[in-house]
N, C-alpha and C positions, 0 to 999 in steps of 0.2 A: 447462585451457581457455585459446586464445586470450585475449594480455593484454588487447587492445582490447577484446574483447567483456566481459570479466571489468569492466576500468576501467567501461564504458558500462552496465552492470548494477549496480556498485555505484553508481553516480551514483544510480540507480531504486530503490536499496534492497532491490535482488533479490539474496537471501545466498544462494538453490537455484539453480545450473542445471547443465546437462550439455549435449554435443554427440554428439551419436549417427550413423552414416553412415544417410541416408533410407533403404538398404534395410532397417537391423531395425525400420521403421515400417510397422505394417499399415495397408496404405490402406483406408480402409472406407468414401468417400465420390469412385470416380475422377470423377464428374461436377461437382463442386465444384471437383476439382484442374484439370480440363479447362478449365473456364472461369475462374477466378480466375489463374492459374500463368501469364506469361508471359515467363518467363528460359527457360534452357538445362537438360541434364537435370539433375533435384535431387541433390544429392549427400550435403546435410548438413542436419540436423535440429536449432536450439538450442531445447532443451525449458527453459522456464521453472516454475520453482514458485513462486508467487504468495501468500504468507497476505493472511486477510482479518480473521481472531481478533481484537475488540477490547473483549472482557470477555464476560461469562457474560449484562447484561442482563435481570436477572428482570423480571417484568410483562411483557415481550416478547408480543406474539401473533403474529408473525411470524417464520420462520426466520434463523437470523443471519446467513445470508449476503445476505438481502433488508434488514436492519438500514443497512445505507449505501449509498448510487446503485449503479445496475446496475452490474455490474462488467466489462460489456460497454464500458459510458463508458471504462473504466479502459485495456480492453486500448484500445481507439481513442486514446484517448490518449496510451499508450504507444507506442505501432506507429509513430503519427504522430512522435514524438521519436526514436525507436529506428531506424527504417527510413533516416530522408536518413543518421545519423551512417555506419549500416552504411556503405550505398551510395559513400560518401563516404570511406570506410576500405576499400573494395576496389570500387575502379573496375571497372568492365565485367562485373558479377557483379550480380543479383538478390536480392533478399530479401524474404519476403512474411509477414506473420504470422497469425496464428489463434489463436482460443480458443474452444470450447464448438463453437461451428460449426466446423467443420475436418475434412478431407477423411482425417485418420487415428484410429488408437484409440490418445487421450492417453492416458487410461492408462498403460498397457501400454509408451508410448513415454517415459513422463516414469521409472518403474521402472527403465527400462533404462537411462535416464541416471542412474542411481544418486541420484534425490530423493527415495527412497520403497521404501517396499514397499506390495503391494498387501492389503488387508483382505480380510473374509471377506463383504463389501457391497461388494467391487471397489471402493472408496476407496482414492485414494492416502494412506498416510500418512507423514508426514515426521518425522524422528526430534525438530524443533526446534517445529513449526507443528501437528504432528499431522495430523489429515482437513480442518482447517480452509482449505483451501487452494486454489485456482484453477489449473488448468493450461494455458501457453500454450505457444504454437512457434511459433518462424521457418524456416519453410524456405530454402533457397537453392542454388545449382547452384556456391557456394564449397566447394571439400573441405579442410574443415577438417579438422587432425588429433582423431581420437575420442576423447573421455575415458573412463578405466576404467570398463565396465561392471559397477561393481558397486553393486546395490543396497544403501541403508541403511534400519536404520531395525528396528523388530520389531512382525510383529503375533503375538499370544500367542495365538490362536486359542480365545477363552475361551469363545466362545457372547452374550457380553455384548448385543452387538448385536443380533443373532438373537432373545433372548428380551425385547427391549424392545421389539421391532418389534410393532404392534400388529396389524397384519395377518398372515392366513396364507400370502397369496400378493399377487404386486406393493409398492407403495409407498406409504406413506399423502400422503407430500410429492406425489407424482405424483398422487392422487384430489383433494387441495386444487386442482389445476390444471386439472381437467376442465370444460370445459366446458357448457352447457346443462342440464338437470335435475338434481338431486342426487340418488344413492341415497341409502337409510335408511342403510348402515354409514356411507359417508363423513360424512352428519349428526351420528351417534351421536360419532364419532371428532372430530369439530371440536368439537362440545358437552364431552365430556371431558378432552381434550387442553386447550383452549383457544387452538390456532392455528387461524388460517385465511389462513395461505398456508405450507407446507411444512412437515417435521417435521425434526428437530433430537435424534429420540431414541434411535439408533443411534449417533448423535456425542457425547452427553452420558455414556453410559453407557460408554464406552471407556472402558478405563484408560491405552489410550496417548494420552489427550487428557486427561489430568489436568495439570496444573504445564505449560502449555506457553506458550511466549513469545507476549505479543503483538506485532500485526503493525507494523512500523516504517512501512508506508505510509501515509505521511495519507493521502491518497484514503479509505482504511476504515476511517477516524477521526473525519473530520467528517460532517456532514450527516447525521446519523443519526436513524431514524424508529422505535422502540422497538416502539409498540403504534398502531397504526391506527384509528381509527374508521369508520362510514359518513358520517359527514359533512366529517370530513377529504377523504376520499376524492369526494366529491360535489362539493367545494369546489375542488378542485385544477386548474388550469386544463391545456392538452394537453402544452405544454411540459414544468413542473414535474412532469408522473404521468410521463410519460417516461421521466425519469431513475432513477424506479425501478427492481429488476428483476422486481417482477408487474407491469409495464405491460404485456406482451407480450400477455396474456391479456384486456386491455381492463376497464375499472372494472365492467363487469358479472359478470366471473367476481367479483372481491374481493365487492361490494358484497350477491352470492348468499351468499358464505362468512358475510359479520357480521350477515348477518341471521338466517340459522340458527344461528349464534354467542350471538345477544342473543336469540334466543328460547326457548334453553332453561336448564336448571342450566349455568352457566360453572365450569370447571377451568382448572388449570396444566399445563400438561407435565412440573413437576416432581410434582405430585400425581401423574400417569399413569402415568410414571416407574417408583416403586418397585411399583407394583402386578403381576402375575402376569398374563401377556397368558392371556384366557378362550379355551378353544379352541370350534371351531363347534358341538357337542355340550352345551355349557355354558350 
């Protein structure tokens, strides 16, 4: 890797990254890249890997990656420190950054820069940070020289994930985020589970997420919000719910979750855990 970039990554605590030429990037959003992109033609890709791991947090009712501010604040934050130093380190060149929203499939792009390999739930996982991790990019129309594509990292393809998943088809993390009425499963599944915002149990039961470092970036270290209430949550004024990352969804998607949450038998995730996902027949 480029020292400068390398020097200006370690300053942020980012030990993952790679550079990849933008063509082994699938674009999967050109309408994003159309309006956001205003340099010259892209040339290079620096894929970032991000941990956010900052312990196991039982009592949690919340996914841990919703455990500290959006991590949306994070990239903006970053971007904003990261991008003048670029600009500023190679004049008359462009650089623009993205995370989550972004006009290619991270994944697939952050694998090829050798942070990961990809699970059997299309998670990245990283040999240091495990699935725990946030993936971002800079683009740019600088042609940087490409670091080895070689993926690290192992996933043992054990089924682990797959058989803790409580669902048979789709996400349970993605049903916590719906919108307007609740079905009966996603009820069922909050009330046993005991989250109500995302699930966390494809990640717990990996074995490549056993013993893995936590994350050096304060950012996902402080401010941290374990277990949620409704009145927390009723109390919090527009600013502060903000910086969450279930703000997106507005206090009445949460405030639907804890109430079907506190109206029925309440469980852990680790209770749901060891049990034998029931199939539809059962």
């Amino acid at each position: 890797m480029d020292t400068i970039i390398r020097k200006l990554l370690d300053d942020e605590k980012i030990e993952y990254a790679g550079i990849i030429p933008f063509s082994e990037c699938r674009v999967i959003n050109p309408s994003l890249l159309e309006r956001t992109w205003t340099g010259g033609e892209i040339r290079s890709a620096i894929m970032l890997c991000v941990p956010y791991y900052s312990g196991e947090h039982e009592g949690r009712n919340v996914s841990l990656y919703a455990v500290p501010r959006d991590y949306h604040l994070y990239f903006r934050e970053l971007y904003a420190r990261l991008i003048p130093r670029l600009c500023e380190a190679f004049p008359g060149f462009s650089f623009r950054g993205y995370a989550d929203s972004s006009p290619i499939g991270e994944t697939g792009a952050a694998a090829k820069a050798g942070l990961g390999v990809i699970g059997d739930k299309f998670q990245l996982i990283n040999p240091r940070y495990g699935s725990y991790t946030f993936i971002g990019e800079i683009l740019t129309d600088f042609a940087f020289r490409s670091d080895d594509l070689v993926p690290v990292g192992l996933c043992c393809h054990c089924g682990a994930c797959s058989e803790a998943c409580p669902v048979q088809e789709g996400c349970f993390s993605e049903m916590t985020q719906r919108k307007g009425e609740m079905d009966p499963e996603t009820a069922r599944l909050i009330r046993e589970t005991g989250m109500v915002w995302g699930c966390d149990l494809c990640r717990t039961c990996c074995p490549m997420n056993r013993n893995i470092a936590l994350t050096p970036i304060p950012f996902f270290r402080e401010a941290l919000t374990l277990r949620i209430t409704e009145a927390e949550i009723a109390a919090m004024d527009k600013n502060t719910f903000r910086t969450r990352a279930y703000s997106w969804r507005g206090k009445g998607t949460l405030l639907r979750n804890l109430a079907v949450y506190e109206s029925g038998e309440m469980g852990t995730g680790a209770d749901f855990a060891g049990r034998k996902r029931e199939s539809p027949t059962e």
